[in-house]
One Martini backbone bead per residue (centre of mass of N, CA, C, O) as a GRO file, in nm:
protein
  409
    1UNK     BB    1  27.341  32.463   6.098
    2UNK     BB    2  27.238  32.701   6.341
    3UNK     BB    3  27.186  33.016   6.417
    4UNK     BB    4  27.138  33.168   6.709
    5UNK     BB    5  26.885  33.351   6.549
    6UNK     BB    6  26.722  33.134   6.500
    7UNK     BB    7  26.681  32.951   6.735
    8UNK     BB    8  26.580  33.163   6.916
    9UNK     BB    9  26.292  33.225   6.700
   10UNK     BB   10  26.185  32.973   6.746
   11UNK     BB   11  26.157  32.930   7.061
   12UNK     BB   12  25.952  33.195   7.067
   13UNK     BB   13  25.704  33.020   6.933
   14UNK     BB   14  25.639  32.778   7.132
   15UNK     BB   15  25.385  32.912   7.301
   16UNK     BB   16  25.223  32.890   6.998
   17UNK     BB   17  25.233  32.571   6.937
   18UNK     BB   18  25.082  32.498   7.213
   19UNK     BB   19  24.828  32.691   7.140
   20UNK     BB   20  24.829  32.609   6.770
   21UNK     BB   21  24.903  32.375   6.656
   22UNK     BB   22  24.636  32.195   6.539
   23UNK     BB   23  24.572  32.426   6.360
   24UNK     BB   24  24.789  32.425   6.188
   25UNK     BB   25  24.822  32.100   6.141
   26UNK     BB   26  24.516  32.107   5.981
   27UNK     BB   27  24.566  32.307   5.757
   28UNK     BB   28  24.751  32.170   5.653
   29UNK     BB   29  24.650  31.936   5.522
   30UNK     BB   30  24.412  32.061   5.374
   31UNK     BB   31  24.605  32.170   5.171
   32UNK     BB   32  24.789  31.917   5.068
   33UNK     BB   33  24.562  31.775   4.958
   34UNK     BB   34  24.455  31.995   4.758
   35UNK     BB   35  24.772  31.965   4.583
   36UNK     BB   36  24.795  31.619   4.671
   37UNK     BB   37  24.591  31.388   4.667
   38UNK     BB   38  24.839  31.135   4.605
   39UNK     BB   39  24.861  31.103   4.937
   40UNK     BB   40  24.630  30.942   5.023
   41UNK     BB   41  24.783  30.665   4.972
   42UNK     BB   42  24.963  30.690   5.250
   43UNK     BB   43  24.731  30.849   5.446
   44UNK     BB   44  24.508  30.819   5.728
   45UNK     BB   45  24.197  30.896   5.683
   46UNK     BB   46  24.081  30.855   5.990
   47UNK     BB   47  24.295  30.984   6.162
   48UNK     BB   48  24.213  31.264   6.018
   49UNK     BB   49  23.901  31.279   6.129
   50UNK     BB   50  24.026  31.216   6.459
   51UNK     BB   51  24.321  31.390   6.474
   52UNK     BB   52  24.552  31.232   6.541
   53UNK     BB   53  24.767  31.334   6.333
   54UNK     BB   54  24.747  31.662   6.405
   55UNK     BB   55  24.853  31.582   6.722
   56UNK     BB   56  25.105  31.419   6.634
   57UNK     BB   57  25.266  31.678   6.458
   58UNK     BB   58  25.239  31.905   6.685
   59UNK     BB   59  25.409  31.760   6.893
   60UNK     BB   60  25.649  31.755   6.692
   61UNK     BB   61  25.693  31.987   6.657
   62UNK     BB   62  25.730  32.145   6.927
   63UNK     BB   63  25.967  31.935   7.014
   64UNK     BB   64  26.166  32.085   6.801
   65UNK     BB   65  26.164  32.336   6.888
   66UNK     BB   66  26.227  32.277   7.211
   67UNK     BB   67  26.479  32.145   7.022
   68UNK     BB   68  26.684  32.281   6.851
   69UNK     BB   69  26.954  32.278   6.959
   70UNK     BB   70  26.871  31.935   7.070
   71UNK     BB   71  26.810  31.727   6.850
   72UNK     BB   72  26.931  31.426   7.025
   73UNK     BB   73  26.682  31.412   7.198
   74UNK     BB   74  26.469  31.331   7.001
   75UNK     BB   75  26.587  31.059   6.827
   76UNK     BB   76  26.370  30.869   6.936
   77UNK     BB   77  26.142  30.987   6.790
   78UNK     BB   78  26.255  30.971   6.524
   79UNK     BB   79  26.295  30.648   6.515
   80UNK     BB   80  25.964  30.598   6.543
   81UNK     BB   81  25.886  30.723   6.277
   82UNK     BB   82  26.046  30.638   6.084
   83UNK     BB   83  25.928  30.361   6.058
   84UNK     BB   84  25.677  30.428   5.983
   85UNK     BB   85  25.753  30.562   5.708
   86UNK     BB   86  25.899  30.300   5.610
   87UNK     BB   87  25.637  30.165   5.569
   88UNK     BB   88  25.468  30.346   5.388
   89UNK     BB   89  25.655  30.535   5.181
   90UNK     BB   90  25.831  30.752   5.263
   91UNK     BB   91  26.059  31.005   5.131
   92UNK     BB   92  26.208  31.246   5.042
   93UNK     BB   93  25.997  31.378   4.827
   94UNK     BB   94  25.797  31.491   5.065
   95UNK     BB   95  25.944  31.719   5.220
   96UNK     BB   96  25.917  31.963   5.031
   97UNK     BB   97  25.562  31.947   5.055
   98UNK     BB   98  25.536  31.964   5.378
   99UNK     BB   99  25.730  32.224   5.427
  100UNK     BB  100  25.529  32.427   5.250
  101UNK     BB  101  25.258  32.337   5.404
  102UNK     BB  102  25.361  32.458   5.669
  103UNK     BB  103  25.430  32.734   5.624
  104UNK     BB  104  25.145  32.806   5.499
  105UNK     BB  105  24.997  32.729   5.779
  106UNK     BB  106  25.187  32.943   5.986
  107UNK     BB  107  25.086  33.154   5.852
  108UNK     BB  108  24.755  33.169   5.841
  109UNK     BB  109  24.728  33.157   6.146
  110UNK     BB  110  24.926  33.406   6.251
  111UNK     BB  111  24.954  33.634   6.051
  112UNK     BB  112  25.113  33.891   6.108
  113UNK     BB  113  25.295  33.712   6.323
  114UNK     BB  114  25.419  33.617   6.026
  115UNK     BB  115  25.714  33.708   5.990
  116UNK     BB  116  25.980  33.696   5.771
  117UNK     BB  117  26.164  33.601   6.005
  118UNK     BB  118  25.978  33.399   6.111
  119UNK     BB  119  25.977  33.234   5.824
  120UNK     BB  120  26.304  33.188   5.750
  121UNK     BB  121  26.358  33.032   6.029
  122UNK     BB  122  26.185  32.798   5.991
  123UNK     BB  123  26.282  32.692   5.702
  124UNK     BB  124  26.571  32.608   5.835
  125UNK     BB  125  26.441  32.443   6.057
  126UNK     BB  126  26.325  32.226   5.863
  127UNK     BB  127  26.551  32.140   5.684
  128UNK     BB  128  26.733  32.012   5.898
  129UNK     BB  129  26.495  31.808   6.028
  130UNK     BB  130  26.419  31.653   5.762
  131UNK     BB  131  26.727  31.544   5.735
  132UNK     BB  132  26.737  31.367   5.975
  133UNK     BB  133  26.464  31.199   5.883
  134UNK     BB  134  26.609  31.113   5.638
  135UNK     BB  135  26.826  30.947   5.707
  136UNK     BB  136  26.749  30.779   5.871
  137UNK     BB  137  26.561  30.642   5.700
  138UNK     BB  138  26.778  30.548   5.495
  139UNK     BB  139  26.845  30.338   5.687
  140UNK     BB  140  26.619  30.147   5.671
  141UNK     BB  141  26.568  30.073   5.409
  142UNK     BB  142  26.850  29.935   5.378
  143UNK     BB  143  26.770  29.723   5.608
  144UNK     BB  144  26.536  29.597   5.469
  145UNK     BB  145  26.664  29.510   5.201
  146UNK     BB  146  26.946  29.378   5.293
  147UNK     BB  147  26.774  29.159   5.413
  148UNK     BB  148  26.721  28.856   5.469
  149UNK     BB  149  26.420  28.848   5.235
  150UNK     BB  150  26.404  29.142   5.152
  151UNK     BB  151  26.254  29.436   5.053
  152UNK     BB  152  26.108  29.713   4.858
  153UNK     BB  153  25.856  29.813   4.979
  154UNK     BB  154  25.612  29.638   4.807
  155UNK     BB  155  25.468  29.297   4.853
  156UNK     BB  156  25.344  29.009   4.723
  157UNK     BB  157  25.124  28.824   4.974
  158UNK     BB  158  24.959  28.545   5.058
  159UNK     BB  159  24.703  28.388   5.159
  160UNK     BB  160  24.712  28.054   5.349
  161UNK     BB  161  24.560  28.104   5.640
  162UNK     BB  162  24.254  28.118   5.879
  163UNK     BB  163  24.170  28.250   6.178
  164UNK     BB  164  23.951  28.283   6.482
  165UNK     BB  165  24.002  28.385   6.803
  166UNK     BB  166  23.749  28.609   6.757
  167UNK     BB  167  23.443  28.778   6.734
  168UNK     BB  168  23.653  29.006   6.641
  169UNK     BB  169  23.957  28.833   6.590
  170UNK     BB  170  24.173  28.770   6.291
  171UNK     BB  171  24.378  28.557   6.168
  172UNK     BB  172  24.660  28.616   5.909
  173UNK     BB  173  24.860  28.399   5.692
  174UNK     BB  174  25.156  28.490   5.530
  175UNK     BB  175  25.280  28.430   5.196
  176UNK     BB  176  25.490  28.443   4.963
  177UNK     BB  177  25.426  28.459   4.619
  178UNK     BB  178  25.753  28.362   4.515
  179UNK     BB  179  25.847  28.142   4.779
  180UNK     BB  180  26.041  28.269   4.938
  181UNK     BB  181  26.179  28.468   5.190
  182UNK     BB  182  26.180  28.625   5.483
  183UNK     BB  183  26.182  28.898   5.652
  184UNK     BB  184  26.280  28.941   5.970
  185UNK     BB  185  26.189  28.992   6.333
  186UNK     BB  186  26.089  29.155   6.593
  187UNK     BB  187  25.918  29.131   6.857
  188UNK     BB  188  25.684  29.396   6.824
  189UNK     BB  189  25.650  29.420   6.520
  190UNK     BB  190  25.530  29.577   6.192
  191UNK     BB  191  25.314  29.586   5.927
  192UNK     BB  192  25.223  29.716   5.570
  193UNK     BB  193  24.880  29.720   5.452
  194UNK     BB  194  24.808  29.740   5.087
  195UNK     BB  195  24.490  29.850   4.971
  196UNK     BB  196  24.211  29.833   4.738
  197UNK     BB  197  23.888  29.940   4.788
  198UNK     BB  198  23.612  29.924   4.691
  199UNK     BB  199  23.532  30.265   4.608
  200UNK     BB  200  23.812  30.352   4.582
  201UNK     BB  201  24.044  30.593   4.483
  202UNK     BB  202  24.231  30.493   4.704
  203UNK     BB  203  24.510  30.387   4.932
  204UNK     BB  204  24.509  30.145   5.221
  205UNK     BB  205  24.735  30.189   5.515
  206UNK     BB  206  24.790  29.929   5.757
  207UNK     BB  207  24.927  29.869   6.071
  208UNK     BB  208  25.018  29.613   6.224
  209UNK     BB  209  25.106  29.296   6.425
  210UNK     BB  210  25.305  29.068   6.485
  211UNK     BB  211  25.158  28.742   6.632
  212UNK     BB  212  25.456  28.589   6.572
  213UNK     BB  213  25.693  28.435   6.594
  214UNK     BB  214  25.972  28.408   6.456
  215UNK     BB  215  26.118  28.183   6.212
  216UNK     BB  216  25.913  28.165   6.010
  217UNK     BB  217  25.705  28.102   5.683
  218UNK     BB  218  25.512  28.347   5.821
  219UNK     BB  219  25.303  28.581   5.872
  220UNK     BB  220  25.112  28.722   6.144
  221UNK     BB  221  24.800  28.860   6.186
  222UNK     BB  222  24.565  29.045   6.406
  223UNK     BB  223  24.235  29.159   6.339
  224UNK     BB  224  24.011  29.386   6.421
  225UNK     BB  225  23.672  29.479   6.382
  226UNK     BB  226  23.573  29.809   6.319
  227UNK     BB  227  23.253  29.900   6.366
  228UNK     BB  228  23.175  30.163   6.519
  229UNK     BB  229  23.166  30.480   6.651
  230UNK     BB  230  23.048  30.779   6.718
  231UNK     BB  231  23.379  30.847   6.744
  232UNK     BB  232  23.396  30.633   6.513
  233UNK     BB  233  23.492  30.489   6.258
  234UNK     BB  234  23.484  30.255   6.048
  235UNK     BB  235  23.692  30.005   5.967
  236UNK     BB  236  23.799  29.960   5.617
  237UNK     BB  237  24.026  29.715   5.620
  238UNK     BB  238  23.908  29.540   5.862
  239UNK     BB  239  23.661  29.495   5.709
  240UNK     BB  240  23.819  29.408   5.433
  241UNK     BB  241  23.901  29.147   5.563
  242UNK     BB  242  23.652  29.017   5.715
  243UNK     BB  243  23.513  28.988   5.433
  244UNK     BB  244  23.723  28.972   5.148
  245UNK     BB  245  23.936  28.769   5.250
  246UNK     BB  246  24.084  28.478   5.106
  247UNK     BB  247  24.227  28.211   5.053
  248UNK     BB  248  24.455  28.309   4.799
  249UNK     BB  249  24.516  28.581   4.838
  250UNK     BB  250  24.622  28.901   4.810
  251UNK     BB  251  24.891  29.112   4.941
  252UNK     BB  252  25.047  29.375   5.049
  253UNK     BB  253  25.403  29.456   5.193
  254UNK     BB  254  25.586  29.594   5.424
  255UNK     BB  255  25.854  29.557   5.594
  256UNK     BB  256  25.933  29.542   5.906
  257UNK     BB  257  25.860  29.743   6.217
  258UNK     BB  258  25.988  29.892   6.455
  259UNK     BB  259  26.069  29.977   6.832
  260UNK     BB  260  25.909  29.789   6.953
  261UNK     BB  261  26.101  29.574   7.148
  262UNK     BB  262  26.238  29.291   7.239
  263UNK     BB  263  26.424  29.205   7.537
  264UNK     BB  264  26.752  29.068   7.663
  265UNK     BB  265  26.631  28.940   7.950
  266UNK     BB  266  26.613  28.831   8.339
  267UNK     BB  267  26.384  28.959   8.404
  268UNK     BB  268  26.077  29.031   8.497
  269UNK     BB  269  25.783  28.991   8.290
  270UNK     BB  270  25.508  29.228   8.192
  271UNK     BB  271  25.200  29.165   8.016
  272UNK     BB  272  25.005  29.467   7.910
  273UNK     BB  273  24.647  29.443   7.809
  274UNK     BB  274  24.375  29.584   7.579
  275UNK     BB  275  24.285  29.349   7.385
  276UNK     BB  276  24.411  29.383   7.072
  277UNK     BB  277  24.713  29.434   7.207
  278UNK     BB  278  24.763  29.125   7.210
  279UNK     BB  279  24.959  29.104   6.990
  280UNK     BB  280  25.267  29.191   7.026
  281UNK     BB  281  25.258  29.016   7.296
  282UNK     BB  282  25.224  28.748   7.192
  283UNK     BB  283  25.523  28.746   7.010
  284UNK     BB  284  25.682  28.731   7.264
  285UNK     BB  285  25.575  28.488   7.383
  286UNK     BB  286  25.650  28.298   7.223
  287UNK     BB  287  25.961  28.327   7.181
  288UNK     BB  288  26.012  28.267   7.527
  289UNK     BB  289  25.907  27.986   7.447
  290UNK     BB  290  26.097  27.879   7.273
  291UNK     BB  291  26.391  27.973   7.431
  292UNK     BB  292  26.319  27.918   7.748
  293UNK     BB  293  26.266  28.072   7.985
  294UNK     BB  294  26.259  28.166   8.314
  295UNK     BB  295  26.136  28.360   8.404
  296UNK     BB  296  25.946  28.547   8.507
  297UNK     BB  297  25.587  28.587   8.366
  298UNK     BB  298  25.322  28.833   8.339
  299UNK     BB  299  25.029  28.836   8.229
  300UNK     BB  300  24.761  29.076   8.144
  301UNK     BB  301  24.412  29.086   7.989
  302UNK     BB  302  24.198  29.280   7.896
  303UNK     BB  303  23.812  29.241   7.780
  304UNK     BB  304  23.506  29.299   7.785
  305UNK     BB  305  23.518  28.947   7.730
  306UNK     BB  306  23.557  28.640   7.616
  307UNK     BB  307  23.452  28.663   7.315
  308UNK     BB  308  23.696  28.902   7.295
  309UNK     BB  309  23.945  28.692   7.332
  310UNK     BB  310  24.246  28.638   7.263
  311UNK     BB  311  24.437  28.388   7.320
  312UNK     BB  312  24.341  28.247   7.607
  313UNK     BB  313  24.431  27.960   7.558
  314UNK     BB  314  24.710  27.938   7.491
  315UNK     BB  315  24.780  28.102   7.785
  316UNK     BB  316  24.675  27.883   7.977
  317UNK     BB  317  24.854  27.646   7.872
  318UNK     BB  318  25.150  27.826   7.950
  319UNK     BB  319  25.047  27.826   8.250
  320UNK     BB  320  25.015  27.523   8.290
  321UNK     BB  321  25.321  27.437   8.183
  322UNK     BB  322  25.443  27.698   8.321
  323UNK     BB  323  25.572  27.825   8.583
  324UNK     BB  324  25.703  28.104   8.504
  325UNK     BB  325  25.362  28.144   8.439
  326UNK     BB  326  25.120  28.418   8.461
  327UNK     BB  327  24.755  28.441   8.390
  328UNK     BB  328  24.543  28.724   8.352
  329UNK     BB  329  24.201  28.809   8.400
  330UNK     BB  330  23.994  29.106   8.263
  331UNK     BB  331  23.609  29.172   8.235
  332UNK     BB  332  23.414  29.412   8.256
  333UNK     BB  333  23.158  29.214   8.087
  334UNK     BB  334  23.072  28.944   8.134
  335UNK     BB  335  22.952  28.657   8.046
  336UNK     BB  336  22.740  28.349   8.154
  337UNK     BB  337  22.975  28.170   8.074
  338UNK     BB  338  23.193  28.314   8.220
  339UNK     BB  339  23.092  28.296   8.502
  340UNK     BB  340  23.034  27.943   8.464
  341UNK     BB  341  23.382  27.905   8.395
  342UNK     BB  342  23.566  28.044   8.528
  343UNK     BB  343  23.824  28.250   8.380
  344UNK     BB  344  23.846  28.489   8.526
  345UNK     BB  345  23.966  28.712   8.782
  346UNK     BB  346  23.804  29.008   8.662
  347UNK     BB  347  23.587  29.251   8.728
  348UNK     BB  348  23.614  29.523   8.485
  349UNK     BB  349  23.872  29.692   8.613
  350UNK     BB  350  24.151  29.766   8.659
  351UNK     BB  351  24.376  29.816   8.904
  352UNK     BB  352  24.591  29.899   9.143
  353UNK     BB  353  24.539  29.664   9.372
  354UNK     BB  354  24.540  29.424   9.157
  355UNK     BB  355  24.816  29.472   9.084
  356UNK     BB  356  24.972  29.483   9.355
  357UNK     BB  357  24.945  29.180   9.361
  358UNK     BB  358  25.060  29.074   9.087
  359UNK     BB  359  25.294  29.309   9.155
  360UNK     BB  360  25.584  29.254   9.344
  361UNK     BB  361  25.809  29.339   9.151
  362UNK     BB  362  25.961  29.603   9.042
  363UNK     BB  363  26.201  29.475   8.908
  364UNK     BB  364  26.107  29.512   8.576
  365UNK     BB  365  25.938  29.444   8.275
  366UNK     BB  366  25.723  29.648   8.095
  367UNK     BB  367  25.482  29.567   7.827
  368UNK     BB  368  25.231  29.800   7.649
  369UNK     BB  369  24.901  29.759   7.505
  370UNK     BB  370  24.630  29.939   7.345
  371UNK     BB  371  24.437  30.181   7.426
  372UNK     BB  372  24.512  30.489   7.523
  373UNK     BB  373  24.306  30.507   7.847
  374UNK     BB  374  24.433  30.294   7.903
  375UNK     BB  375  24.757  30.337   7.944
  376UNK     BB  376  24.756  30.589   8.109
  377UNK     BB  377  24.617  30.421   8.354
  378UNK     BB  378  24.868  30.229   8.353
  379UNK     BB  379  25.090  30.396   8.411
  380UNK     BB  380  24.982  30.530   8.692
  381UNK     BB  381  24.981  30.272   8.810
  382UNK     BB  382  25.262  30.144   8.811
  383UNK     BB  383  25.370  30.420   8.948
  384UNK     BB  384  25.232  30.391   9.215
  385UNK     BB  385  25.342  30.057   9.286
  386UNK     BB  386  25.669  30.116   9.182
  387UNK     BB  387  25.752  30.197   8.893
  388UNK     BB  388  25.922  30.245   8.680
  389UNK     BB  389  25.918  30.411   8.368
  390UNK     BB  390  26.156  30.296   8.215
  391UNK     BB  391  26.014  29.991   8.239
  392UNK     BB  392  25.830  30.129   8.022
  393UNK     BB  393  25.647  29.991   7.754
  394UNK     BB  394  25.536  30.096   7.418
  395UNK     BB  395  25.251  30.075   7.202
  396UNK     BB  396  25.095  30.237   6.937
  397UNK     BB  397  24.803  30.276   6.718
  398UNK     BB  398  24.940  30.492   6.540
  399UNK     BB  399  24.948  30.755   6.639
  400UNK     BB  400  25.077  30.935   6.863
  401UNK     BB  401  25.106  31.019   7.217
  402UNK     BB  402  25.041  31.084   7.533
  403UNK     BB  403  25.222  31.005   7.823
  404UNK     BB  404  25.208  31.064   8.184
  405UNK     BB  405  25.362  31.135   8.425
  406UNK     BB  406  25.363  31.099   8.774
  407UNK     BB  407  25.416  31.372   9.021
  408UNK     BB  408  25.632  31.448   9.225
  409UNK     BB  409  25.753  31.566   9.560
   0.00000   0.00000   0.00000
């Protein structure tokens, strides 16, 4: 525990970090890579160039200085964090290595205003949070490994056939290499993926989703080929899935993980998505029709095109079956085809009104992922005809970012 004099002294520094916060933790990578290239083996590269991570470690910091008295407030987030963690194969022993090199981070930074007082206030409450971090992670580990089917750290897994769902999204079906059984898995948990690239120095890990019921004989994951914008470059990993993995090929992989999971409910479902996002959501929708739920359940899913949607046909043919399923597709620029066959329902982007018309009851859970400007927009719209936030649930692939609630008068 902290005692009185250290407390005060993080507090005292928080509207530091929420100023100075990204420059800090941006400083800190720089070192720690620095001291420790074999650490790159673990952290998503690309993640940060585009400064995600040091944005998303930022806010983990501050939240933990602004609540450093009531550490169990923020434990939905840290046991958020530690599923990552336990995914990637983050350690006890890698924690006095980030500790190290954040607080010579934030000496850097604040300069002389970084006193002897608060750098050693600082060191006890890394200490604390650490523990906290670890504690959880080593839970989670234990019930990866002790889980029937499952295993430690990374296995190798076949591709045993391959799916085309879209233009840009391909599914790989994986089976053990052993041939033994597979650790199960709650819909809207993820897997990764450890691969080491030709050309590369290093091993680069990367997070799908898993996008089919569980209890079968194999993991699907569907991933979008990323060919890169100006503000983005091109997917490492996803470019090297769709170019050079082929049937019978190995990948390693780590048990699965993620606390977005389907819950338990007679509510009707929500499932709202934007492109790739339907894949976590996919797997939801599986397993509800395995179960035979009769619940109302409505899918919407945006994107580019109708040549860009994958899983289009699945989700008609299970709305056109089942009476108490609807499916809405909105479509930015359809394409000629598009228009011809008319498949999708609305044109351009999901809009406050055309939400209002399909989600009639507002006592739902919704479940949403996406790009990050798509939730953000999708939260705010949700809420504003009338949905409790607490009813919506997401997931961010990669680090986590923020979505604000709406404000209230």
């Amino acid at each position: 525990m902290l005692d009185k004099q250290t407390i005060s002294i993080i507090k005292s520094t928080v509207p530091i970090l929420e100023e100075q916060g990204e420059t800090i933790t941006t400083r800190f990578y720089e070192k720690m890579f620095t001291n420790h290239p074999e650490l790159l083996n673990i952290f998503n590269h690309a993640n940060q160039k585009q400064g995600r991570q040091q944005k998303a470690l930022a806010n983990a910091v501050y939240a933990a200085a602004k609540h450093i008295d009531q550490l169990e407030s923020i434990l939905p987030v840290v046991q958020q964090i530690g599923h990552k963690h336990r995914s990637l194969g983050i350690k006890p022993e890698h924690y006095p290595i980030v500790g190290k090199h954040l607080l010579l981070a934030i000496k850097d930074v604040l300069g002389e205003a970084a006193t002897d007082e608060i750098m050693n206030a600082w060191k006890k409450a890394y200490e604390v949070i650490a523990n906290v971090f670890i504690q959880v992670e080593e839970g989670l580990y234990k019930k990866a490994e002790e889980d029937s089917g499952g295993w430690k750290d990374f296995k190798s897994f076949i591709v045993d056939h391959i799916v085309k769902e879209s233009d840009c999204i391909t599914s790989f079906y994986l089976k053990p290499a052993d041939g033994g059984a597979i650790s199960p898995f709650i819909p809207g948990q993820y897997i990764s993926i450890r691969v080491k690239v030709p050309g590369s120095n290093y091993f680069h890990i990367r997070q799908y989703s898993l996008s089919d019921a569980p209890n079968k004989s194999y993991y699907r994951i569907s991933v979008k080929k990323e060919h890169g914008v100006s503000n983005k470059p091109a997917g490492i990993v996803s470019n090297y899935l769709h170019d050079s993995i082929q049937v019978g090929d190995e990948l390693e992989i780590s048990p699965p993980a993620g606390d977005f999971i389907l819950q338990d409910t007679d509510e009707p479902i929500i499932f709202l998505s934007g492109g790739v996002g339907i894949t976590p959501l996919i797997s939801m929708m599986n397993e509800l029709l395995e179960q035979k739920k009769q619940q109302p359940i409505t899918i919407i899913h945006a994107a580019i095109n109708g040549n860009q949607q994958a899983f289009r046909k699945h989700l008609l043919d299970a709305a056109g079956k089942q009476l108490n399923i609807n499916y809405f597709s909105c479509l930015e620029r359809p394409t000629d085809d598009d228009l011809l066959e008319n498949t999708f329902d609305k044109e351009g982007y999901i809009t406050k009104d055309w939400l209002s018309e399909i989600i009639t009851n507002h006592s739902c859970k919704v479940y949403m992922c996406g790009p990050i400007s798509f939730m953000q927009a999708m939260f705010q719209q949700l809420q504003e005809i009338g949905i409790n936030s607490n009813s919506i649930r997401y997931e961010f692939f990669g680090p986590a970012a923020v979505i604000k609630e709406t404000q209230t008068v």
